[in-house]
Structure formats: C-alpha cells, structure tokens
C-alpha positions in Angstrom: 4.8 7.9 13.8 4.9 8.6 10.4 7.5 11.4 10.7 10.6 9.4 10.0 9.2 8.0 6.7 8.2 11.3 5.2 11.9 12.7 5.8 13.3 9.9 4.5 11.0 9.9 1.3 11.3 13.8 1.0 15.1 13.0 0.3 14.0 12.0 -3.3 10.3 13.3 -4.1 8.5 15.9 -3.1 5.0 15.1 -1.8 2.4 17.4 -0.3 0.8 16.3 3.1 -2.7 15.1 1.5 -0.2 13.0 -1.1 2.0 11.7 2.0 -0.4 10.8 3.6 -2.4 8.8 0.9 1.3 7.4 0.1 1.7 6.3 4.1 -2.0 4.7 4.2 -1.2 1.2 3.5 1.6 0.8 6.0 0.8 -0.8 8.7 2.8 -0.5 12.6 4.5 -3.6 13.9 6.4 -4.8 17.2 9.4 -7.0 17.0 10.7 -8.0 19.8 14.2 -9.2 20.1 15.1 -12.2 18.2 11.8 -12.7 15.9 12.5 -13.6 12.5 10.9 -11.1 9.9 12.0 -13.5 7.3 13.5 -16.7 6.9 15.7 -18.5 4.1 13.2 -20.1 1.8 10.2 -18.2 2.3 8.6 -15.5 0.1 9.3 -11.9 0.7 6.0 -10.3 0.6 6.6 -7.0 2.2 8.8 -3.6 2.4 9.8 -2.3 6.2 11.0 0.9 7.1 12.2 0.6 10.6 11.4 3.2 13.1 13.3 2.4 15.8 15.5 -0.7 16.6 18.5 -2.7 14.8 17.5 -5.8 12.8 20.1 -8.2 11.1 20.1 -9.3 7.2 22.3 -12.2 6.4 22.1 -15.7 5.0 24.1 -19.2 5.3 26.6 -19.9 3.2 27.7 -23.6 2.0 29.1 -24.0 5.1 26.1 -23.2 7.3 28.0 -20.5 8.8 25.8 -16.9 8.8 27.4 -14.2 6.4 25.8 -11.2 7.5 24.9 -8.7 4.7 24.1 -5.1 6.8 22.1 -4.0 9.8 19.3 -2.0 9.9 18.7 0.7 12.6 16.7 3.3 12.7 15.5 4.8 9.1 16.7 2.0 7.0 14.5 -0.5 5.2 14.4 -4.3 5.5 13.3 -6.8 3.1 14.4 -9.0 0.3 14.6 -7.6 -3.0 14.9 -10.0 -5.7 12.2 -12.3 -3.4 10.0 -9.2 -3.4 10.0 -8.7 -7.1 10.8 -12.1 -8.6 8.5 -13.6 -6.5 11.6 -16.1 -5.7 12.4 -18.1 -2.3 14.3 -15.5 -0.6 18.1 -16.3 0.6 18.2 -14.1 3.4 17.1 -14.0 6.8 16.2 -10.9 8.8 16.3 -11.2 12.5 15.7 -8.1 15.1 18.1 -7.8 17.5 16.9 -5.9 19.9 13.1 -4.8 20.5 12.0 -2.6 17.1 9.2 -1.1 15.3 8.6 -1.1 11.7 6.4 0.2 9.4 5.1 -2.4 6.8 4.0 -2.5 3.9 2.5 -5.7 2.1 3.5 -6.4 -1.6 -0.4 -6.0 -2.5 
C-alpha cells in the first residue's frame, strides 16, 4: 500500500526503510467513492492526501457560480488545499472524486 508514497517521496529525500516507515505511520487509508466531497468551499483544510488510485477533481466557483476547475488528481498526485492547510483559512476550493479512489491521509496534527 505504501509503495507509491515511498517512490514518490524518494524523488526528493532519501529515507531508509525504518525512517519511511516512521514517516508513513500517521497516514491513515481511506475509500472514496464516486462523487464524495473531500472538501467543500468554506470549510477548513485539515489534512494532506496522496492518492493511490483513482481521479479526484479540484476547483472552485467563480462570481458566477460556474465551477473553474484547477487540476485533477490521479494516481500519485496529492489533494488538498494549501493556503487553508497552512493559514488555517476557509478554503476556496472543492475536491470531489470522480470515480471510486483511495487515498492516503494524513491529518494536519
């Protein structure tokens, strides 16, 4: 499961297996299933995702209501709201899955 995430994190550090594995500890699995909301305009972005397998959808609504999407995530990209994550802001984006996915998650704690 993990497999993914430690290539994709290899790219720019180099961990041994005890430190991956320490580093992979707090994320946890998670189902989506097709049309949940991961995250909706207005609510706090507590949380990272890596996504294992799937195609999710980041965009928000502009002053017109109509949906500007931003990029999809598929497999080996990460979701989540920056600036919410860090500024502890109302995010401005939605993320949606669009087809059944798994992600790993981990929690801004």
């Amino acid at each position: 499961m993990y497999g993914l995430l430690y290539k994709n994190i290899s790219r720019y550090i180099s961990l041994s297996e005890e430190e991956f594995l320490q580093f992979a500890k707090p994320f946890e699995y998670k189902k989506f299933a097709k049309k949940d909301q991961v995250l909706r305009e207005g609510d706090y972005c507590l949380f990272e995702g890596f996504v294992l397998n799937g195609c999710f959808k980041i965009y928000y609504l502009n002053e017109n209501g109509s949906e500007q999407t931003l990029y999809f995530a598929v497999t080996g990209w990460w979701i989540t709201d920056i600036d919410s994550l860090i500024n502890h802001v109302p995010s401005i984006l939605n993320i949606e899955a669009l087809e059944d996915s798994e992600v790993l998650m981990i929690s801004k704690k």
